[in-house]
C-alpha positions as CSV (number, residue, x, y, z in Angstrom):
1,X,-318.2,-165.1,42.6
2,X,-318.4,-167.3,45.7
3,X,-316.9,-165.8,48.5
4,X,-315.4,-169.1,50.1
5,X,-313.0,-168.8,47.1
6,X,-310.1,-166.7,46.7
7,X,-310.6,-164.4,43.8
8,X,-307.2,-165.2,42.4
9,X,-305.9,-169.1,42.6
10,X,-302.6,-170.0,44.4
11,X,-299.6,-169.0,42.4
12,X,-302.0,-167.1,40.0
13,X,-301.4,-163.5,39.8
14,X,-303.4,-160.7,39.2
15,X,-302.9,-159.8,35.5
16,X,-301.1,-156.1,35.0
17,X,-302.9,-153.6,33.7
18,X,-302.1,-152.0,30.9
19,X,-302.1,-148.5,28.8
20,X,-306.2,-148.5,28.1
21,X,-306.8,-148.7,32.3
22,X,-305.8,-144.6,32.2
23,X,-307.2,-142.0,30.5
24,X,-304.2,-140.3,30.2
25,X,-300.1,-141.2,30.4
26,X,-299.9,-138.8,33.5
27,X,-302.8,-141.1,35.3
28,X,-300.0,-144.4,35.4
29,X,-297.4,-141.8,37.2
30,X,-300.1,-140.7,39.8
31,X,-301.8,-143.7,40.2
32,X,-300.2,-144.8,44.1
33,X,-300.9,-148.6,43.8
34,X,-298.2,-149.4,40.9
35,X,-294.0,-150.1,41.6
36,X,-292.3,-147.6,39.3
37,X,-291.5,-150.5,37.1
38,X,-294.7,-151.6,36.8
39,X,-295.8,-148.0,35.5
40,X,-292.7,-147.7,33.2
41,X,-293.7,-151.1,31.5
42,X,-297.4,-149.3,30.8
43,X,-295.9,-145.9,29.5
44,X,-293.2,-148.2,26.8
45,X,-295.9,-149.9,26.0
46,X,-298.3,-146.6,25.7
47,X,-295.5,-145.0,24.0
48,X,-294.7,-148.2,21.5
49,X,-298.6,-148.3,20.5
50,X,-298.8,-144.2,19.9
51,X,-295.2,-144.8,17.7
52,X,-297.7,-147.3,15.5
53,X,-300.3,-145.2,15.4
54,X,-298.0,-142.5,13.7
55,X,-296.3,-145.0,11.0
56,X,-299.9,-146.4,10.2
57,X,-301.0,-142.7,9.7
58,X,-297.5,-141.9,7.4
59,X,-298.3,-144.7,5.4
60,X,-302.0,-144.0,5.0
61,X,-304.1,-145.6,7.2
62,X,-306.4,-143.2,8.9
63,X,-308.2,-143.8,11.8
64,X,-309.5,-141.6,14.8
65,X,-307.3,-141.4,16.9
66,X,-304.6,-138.5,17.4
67,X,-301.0,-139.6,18.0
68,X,-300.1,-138.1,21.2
69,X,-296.2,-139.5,21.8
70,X,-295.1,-136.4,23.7
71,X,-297.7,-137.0,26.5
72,X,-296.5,-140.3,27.0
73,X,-293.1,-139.2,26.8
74,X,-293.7,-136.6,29.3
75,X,-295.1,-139.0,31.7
76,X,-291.6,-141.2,31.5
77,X,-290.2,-137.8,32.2
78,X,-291.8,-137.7,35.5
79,X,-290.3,-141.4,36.0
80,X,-287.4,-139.9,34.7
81,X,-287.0,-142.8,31.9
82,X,-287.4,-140.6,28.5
83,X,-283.7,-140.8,27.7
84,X,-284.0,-144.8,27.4
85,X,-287.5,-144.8,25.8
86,X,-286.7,-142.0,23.0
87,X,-283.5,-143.7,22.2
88,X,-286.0,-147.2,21.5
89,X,-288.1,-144.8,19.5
90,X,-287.5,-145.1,15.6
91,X,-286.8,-141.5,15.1
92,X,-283.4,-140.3,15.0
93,X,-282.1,-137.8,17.8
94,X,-282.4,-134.5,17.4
């Protein structure tokens, strides 16, 4: 990269990360660099992908890795947003 340049254009911004940056949902709540919005946009995402993984695995695709909504859930907790993200989630409230 030359160093004369700016590592991100004018008007270009950095791209967000997203879920696979963390190896864990509770990494995007610590993590000190990221507005809360920012890290609820990772965890619905997180949370929509592990939602997948469970239909794929219902209807019989298997695959290697484990579902793991509640960690992700757990994490919007601690952002306090896991009202509005289970009531998005296609299971019905218990």
């Amino acid at each position: 990269m030359d160093a004369t340049r700016p590592a991100h254009p004018a008007g270009m911004e950095r791209p967000a990360p997203d879920h696979s940056s963390f190896s864990r949902p509770g990494d995007v709540v610590e993590h000190s660099d990221l507005p809360a919005d920012e890290k609820r946009r990772i965890l619905l995402d997180w949370l929509q992908d592990e939602l997948a993984l469970i239909v794929a695995d219902n209807e019989g695709m298997v695959g290697h890795l484990l579902p793991r909504p509640d960690q992700v859930l757990a994490a919007l907790r601690a952002l306090g947003q896991a009202t509005e993200a289970w009531s998005r989630s296609p299971w019905p409230a218990m």
